[in-house]
N, C-alpha and C positions, 0 to 999 in steps of 0.2 A: 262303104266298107265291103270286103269280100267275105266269100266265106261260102261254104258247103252247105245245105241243108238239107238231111239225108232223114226218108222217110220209114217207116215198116210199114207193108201195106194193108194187110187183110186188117180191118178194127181203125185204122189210123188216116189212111189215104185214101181209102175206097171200102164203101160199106159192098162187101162181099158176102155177106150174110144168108142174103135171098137166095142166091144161087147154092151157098153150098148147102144152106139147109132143102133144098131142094132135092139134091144130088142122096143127101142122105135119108130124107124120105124116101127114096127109092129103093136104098135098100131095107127099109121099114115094109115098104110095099111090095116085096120080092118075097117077104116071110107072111106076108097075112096079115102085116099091122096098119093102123089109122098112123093118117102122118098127125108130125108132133109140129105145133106151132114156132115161127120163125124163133119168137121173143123165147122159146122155150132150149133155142138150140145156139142163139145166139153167142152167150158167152160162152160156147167150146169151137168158135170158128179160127182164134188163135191157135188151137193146139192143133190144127189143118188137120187130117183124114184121120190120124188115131184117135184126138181129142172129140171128132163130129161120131167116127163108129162106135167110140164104148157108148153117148150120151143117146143117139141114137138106138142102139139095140143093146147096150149093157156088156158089151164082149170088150172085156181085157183083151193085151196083148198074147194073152197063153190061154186064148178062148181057141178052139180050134178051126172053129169058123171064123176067127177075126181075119187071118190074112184075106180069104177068098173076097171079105165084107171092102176091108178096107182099099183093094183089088176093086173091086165092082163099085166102092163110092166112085175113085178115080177115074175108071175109065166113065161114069154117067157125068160125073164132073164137065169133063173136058166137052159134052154136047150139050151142055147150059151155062157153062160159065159166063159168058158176055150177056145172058138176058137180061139179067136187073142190076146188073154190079155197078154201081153209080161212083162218082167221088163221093163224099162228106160234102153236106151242106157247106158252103165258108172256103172248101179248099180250093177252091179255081181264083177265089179274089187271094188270099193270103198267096199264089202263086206269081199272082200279079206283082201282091208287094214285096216278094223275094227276089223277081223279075229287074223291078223300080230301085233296087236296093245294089242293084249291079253284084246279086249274089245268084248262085247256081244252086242246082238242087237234082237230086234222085232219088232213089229207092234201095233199099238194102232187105230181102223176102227170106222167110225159109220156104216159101212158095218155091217148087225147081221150078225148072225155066224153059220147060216143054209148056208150063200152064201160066206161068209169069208173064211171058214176051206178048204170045194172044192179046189177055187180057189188057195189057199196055197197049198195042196196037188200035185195038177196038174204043180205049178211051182219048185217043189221038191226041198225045201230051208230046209233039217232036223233040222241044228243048229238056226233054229227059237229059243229065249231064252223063250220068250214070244208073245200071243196075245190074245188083246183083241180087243173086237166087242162092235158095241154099245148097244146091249142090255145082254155085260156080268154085266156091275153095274146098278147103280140104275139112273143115269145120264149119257147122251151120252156127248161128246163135243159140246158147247166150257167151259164144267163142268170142272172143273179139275180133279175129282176122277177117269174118267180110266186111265190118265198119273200115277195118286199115286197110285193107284192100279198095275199097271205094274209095276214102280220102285218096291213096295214092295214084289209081285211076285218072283221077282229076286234078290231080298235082297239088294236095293240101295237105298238110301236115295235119292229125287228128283232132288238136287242136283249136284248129278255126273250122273247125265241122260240129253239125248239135243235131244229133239224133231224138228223133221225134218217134213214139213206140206205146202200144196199147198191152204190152206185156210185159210180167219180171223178167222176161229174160232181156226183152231187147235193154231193159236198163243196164242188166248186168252187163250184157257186152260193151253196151259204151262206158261203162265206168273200165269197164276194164281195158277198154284202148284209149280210155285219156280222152273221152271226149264228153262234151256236155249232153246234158238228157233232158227231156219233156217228156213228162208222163202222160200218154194222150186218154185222159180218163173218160171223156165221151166214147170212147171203144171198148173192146169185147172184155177186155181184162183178165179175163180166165178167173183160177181161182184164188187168187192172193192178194189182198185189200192192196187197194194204189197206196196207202198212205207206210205201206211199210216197204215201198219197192228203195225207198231211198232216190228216189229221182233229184235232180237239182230244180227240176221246176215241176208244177203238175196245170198244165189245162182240161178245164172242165168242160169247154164246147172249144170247137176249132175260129173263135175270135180269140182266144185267151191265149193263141198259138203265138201273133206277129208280135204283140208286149214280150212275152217268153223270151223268143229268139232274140230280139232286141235286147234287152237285158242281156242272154245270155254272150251276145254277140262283142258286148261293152256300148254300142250306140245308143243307149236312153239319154 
């Protein structure tokens, strides 16, 4: 059976954690501070550089040092990101059987795509079908048009596409362009229980992913 299987990545397809909590130790350690532990910074690596700087140094958006912070995460970012960023345990076989299943698969980021492609490159995935970053449309997630935008890329109607996502937002955008959801709850989650994202499916490690799509797909 065909069909699209469209990822979010930071929490979902690639534990990104290492790195960015690295990056934002750095600017912990620009001001005089002890760095804070991965597990400690882990669940704000969904909310990418604003969600790492407040958790990190406590600066809101109307901090006035937050721009300069969130400015100096990014650019430390971009000279560590490939060091520890691994896929998820499970993701490289579950790729296999998306592979075997004669179906296609991508990514859809709010990660832009000065820091997305790298990383992609570095984890050497060629049959990538599709990706998009958030600043490839005119709306990032939880918008629904980079999900429609990828299906249409690939030539699939929303439909037979099922978005895989470790945030409320990514759910919200695929409810909103009509497509099925997994809520990947072995990832970062941010701050709003999985069990109220309203997902159509929720896995809890990434085995619980190929049943999901399966199901979701209609071939059980």
């Amino acid at each position: 059976m065909s069909g699209l299987i469209l990822f979010d990545f930071d929490g979902t397809f690639a534990d990104t954690a290492p790195d960015m909590a690295a990056a934002a130790n750095m600017q912990r350690a620009k001001r005089g501070l002890e760095p804070l532990p991965v597990e400690a910074l882990r669940p704000f690596v969904s909310m990418g550089a604003r969600g790492l700087v407040k958790a990190a140094l406590s600066f809101d958006t109307d901090h006035p040092e937050f721009e300069l912070a969130r400015q100096g995460f990014l650019d430390d970012y971009q000279h560590v990101m490939t060091a520890q960023t691994r896929l998820f345990d499970g993701i490289e076989a579950l790729l296999l059987q998306i592979r075997a299943a004669h179906m296609q698969w991508g990514i859809v980021t709010n990660k832009h795509t000065y820091l997305a492609e790298p990383i992609m490159a570095a984890l050497n995935l060629p049959d990538c079908a599709v990706l998009v970053c958030g600043d490839t449309c005119a709306h990032a997630k939880p918008h629904p048009i980079p999900l429609e935008f990828a299906a249409q890329q690939v030539g699939y109607h929303t439909d037979h596409c099922v978005y895989i996502g470790d945030d409320l937002r990514d759910i919200q955008a695929a409810r909103a362009a009509g497509m099925p959801s997994i809520a990947a709850a072995y990832g970062y989650c941010g701050e709003h229980p999985v069990d109220q994202w309203q997902a159509d499916f929720v896995a809890n490690n990434t085995a619980e992913l190929w049943p999901a799509i399966k199901t979701a797909r209609g071939f059980i």
